[in-house]
C-alpha positions in Angstrom: 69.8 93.5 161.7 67.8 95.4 163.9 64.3 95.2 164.9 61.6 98.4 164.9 62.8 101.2 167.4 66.4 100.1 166.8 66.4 97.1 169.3 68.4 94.2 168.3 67.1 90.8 167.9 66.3 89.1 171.1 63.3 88.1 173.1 62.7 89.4 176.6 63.1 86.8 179.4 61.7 88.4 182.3 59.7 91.4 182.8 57.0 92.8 184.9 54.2 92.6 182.4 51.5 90.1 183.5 51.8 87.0 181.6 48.7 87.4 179.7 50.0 91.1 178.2 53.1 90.0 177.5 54.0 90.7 173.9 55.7 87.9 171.2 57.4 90.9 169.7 60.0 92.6 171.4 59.6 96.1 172.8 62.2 99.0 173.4 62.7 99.4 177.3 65.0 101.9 178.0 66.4 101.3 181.0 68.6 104.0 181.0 66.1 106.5 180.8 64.3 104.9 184.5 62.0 102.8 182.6 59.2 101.6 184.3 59.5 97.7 183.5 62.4 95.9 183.5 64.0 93.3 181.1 66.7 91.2 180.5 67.6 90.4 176.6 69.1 87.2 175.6 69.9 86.9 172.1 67.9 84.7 169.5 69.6 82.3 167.3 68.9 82.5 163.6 68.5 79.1 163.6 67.5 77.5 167.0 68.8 73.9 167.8 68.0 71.3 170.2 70.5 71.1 173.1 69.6 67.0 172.9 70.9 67.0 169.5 74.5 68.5 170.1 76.7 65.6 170.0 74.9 64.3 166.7 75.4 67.7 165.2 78.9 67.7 166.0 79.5 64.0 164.1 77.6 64.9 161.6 79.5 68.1 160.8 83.0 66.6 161.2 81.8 63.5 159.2 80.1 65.4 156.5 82.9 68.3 156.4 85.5 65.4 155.4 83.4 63.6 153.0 82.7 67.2 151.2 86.6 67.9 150.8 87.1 64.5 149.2 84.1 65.2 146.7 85.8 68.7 145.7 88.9 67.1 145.0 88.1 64.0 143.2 84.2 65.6 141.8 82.9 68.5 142.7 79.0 68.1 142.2 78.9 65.8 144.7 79.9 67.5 147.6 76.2 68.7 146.9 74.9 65.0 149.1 77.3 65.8 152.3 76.5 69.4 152.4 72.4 68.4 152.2 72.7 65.7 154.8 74.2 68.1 157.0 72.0 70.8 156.2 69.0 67.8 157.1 70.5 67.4 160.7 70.5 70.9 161.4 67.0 71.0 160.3 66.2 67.8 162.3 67.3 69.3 165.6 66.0 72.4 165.0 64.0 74.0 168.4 61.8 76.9 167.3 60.3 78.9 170.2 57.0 78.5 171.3 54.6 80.2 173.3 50.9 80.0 174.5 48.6 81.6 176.3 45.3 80.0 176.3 44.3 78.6 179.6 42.2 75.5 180.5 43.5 73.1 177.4 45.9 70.3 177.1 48.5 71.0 174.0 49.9 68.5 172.0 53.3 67.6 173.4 54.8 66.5 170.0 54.5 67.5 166.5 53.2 65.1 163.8 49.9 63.8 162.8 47.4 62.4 165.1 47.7 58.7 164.6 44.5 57.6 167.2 42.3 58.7 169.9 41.6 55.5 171.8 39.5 54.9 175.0 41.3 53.3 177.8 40.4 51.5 181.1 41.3 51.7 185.0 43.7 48.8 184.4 45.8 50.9 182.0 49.0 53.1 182.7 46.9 56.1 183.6 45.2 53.8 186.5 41.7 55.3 185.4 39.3 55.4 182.8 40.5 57.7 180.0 41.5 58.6 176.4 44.8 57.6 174.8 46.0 60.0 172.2 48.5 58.9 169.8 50.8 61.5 167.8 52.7 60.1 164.8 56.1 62.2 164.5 58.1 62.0 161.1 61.5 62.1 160.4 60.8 65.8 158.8 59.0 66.9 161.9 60.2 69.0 164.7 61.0 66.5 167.5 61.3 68.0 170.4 58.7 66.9 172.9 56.8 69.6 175.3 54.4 69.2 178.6 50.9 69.5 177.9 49.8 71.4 181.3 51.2 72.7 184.3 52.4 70.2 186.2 54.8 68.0 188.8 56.8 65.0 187.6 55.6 61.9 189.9 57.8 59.2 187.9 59.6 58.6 184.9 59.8 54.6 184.1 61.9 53.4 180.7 60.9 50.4 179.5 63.7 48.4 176.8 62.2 47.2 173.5 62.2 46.8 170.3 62.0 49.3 167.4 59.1 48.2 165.3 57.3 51.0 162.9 55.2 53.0 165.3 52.5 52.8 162.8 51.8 49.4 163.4 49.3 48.0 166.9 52.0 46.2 168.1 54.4 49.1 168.4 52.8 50.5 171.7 53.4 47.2 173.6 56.8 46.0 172.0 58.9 49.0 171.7 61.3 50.9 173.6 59.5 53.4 175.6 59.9 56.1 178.5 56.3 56.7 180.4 56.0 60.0 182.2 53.4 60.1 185.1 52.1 64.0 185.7 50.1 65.3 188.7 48.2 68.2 187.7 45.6 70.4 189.4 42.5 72.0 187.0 39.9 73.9 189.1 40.6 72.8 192.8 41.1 69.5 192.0 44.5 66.8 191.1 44.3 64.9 188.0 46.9 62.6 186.8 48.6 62.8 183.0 50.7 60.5 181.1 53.2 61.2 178.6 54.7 58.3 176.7 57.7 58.7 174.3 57.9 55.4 172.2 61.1 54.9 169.9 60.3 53.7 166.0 61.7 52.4 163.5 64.5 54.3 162.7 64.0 56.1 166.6 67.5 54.2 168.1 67.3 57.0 171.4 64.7 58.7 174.0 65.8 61.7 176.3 63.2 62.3 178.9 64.6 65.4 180.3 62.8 65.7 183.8 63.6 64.4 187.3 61.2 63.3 189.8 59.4 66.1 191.7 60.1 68.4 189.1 57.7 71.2 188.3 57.0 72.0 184.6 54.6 74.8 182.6 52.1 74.2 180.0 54.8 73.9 176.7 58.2 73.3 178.4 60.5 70.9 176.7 60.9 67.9 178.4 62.8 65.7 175.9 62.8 64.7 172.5 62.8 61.1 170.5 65.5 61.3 167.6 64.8 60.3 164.3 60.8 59.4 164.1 58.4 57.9 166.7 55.4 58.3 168.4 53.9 60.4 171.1 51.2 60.0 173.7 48.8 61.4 175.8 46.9 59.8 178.1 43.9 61.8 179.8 41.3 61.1 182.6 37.8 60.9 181.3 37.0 63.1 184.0 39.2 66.1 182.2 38.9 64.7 178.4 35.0 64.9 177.1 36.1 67.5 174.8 38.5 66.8 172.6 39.4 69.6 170.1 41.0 67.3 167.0 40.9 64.2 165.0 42.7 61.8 163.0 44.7 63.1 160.6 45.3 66.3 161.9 48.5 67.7 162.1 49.7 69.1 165.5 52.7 71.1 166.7 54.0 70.8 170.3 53.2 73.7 172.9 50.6 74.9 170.2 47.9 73.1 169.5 45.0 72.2 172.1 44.3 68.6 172.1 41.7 68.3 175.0 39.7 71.7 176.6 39.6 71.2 180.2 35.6 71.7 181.6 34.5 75.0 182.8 35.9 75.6 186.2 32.3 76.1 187.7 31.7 72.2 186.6 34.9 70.9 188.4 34.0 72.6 191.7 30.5 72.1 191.4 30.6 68.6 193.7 33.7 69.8 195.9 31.2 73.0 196.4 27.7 71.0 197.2 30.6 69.0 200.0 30.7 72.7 202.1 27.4 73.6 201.8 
């Protein structure tokens, strides 16, 4: 298969184009020829998977590969329930790419539907006053879990629990958890950010995929939670009087704006009376 102007699939990596004119589509470059940008292409999957999920992928295909063959020799039809449980996993762990460019907004760092949007205090995880935003994530959803702004890792803290349904209060003090504390910086001024993965019901595993001191972008993966949970963010009030969505919404990681940051010209307005 090959794209328009006879490129082959891929997706450019790197390339001179500011950030903001960079294309989602690829485009020809000719290096050959002394083009005037240059690219590296890195071939796209048909079918992108999570690097979290390979180990279960692997059971699951030798498990479900076996369990096929014994259906086609004792009753064909149903090899039809192995081959659709694998073809589930697959699905489960897929990792589409995702990309955006709007500036000054904190996106969603999970899929799912937005369970709450709850007011929190100074004595809370976040350490000031704030909003807690809670992301419900089914087992059909794509679970792999992005940063909401650019950022550096101060701490990752897991926390051993139970595995109650996520949809129930008790859930967010109970079960297992991973909290990830972000320092983030929005017109001239630090703001903290805290990202907590909570396993579920049928949730048995958390990968937080960061280190301490780490620097991450607006949309990077930094984990996932397998096999439904819950998602949150937690915001400074400072940073989170507008909040683009509501209950029942459906979100999707690295896409969706959750918060819009103020206007720059508001954050530096007392920093800016300080100098004068």
């Amino acid at each position: 298969m090959f794209l328009p102007n006879g490129m082959p699939p891929g997706r450019v990596v790197t390339s001179n184009f500011p950030r903001t004119k960079r294309r989602e589509t690829c485009e020809r470059i000719d290096l050959r020829r002394g083009g005037k940008y240059s690219a590296r292409l890195e071939p796209t999957p048909m079918i992108p998977l999570a690097k979290y999920g390979l180990r279960e992928i692997l059971i699951a295909t030798g498990v479900c590969a076996a369990l096929a063959v014994a259906c086609v020799l004792t009753f064909a039809p149903a090899a039809a329930g192995p081959v659709a449980a694998w073809v589930y996993i697959l699905a489960f762990f897929r990792d589409p790419q995702r990309r955006s460019d709007e500036a000054g907004v904190l996106l969603a760092p999970a899929d799912g539907t937005l369970a709450d949007i709850t007011p929190v205090g100074a004595d809370s995880e976040l350490g000031v006053e704030g909003v807690r935003i809670g992301i419900f994530m089914s087992i059909f959803n794509v679970h792999v879990n992005r940063s909401p702004f650019d950022a550096v890792v101060e701490s990752v803290t897991h926390r051993d629990g139970g595995f109650v349904d996520v949809r129930k209060a008790e859930a967010h003090d109970t079960n297992e958890s991973a909290t990830i504390r972000l320092r983030c910086q929005w017109g001239g001024r630090e703001f903290p950010l805290v990202v907590r993965q909570i396993a579920g019901l049928i949730a048995r595993r958390i990968v937080t995929d960061l280190s301490v001191g780490q620097s991450i972008s607006a949309g990077e993966r930094i984990g996932m939670i397998k096999f439904g949970s819950r998602l949150e963010l937690w915001a400074p009030a400072e940073v989170a009087a507008d909040v683009a969505v509501s209950v029942g919404d459906k979100v999707r990681a690295g896409l969706t704006p959750l918060i819009r940051l103020p206007a720059l010209s508001k954050v530096e307005g007392p920093a800016q009376q300080e100098n004068m």
